[in-house]
N, C-alpha and C positions, 0 to 999 in steps of 0.2 A: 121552302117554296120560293121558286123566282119571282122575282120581279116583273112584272108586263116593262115588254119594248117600248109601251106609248101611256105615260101616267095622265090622266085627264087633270088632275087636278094642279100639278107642277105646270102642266102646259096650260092652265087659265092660271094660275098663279105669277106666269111670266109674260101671258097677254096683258092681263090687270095693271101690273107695275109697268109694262112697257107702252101702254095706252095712256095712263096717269101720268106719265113724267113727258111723255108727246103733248097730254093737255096742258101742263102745267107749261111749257117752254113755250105752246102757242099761245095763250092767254098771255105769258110775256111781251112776246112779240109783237100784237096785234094791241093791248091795252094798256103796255107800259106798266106804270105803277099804281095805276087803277085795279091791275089785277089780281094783287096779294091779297084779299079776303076771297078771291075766288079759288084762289092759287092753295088758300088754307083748306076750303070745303074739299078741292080733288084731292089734298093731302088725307084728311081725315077718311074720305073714301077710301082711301088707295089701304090706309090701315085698317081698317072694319074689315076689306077685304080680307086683308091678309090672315088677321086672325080669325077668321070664321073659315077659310082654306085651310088653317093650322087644327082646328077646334075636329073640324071636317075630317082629316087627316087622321088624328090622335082617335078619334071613336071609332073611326073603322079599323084601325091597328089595334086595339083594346077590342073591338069584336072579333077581330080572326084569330088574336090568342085564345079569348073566349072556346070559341069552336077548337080550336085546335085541344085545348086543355081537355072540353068533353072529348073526343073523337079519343085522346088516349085514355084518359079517365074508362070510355067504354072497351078498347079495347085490351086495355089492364084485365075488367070485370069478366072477357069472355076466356083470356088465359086461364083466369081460376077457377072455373066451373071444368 
C-alpha cells in the first residue's frame, strides 16, 4: 500500500519543532537570560509533542497491519471452502 502524497502527522510533527525552536530563539532575544526556565517548558512541550506524534504513529501502523493480517487471514479461509 503507498504511502499518501501529504502525511498530516509529519507535517504537524515539523510545524511543532519549527514553532518551538522560533519560540525558544524569540524568548532569547526578547528576555535574555531571564528566559531559560521558559526556554525549558517549550523544550519539554516541544518533546511530549513529539512523542505522542511517535505513540500516534506506531498505533496506527500496528492497526493497518492488524486489518491487513485479517483481510488475508479471511481471504486464506474462502480459498479453502
Amino acid at each position: 500500500m503507498p504511502s499518501p502524497a501529504f502525511d498530516k502527522l509529519r507535517a504537524l510533527a515539523i510545524g511543532s519543532q519549527a514553532i518551538g525552536l522560533i519560540l525558544i530563539m524569540t524568548l532569547e532575544t526578547v528576555m535574555g537570560n531571564a528566559a531559560r526556565p521558559w526556554q525549558g517548558v517549550v523544550l519539554a512541550a516541544m518533546l511530549i509533542t513529539a512523542l505522542t506524534i511517535a505513540l500516534v504513529r506506531l498505533y496506527r501502523r500496528k492497526r493497518l497491519q492488524k486489518q491487513l493480517a485479517e483481510r488475508r487471514r479471511y481471504l486464506e479461509e474462502g480459498e479453502e471452502r
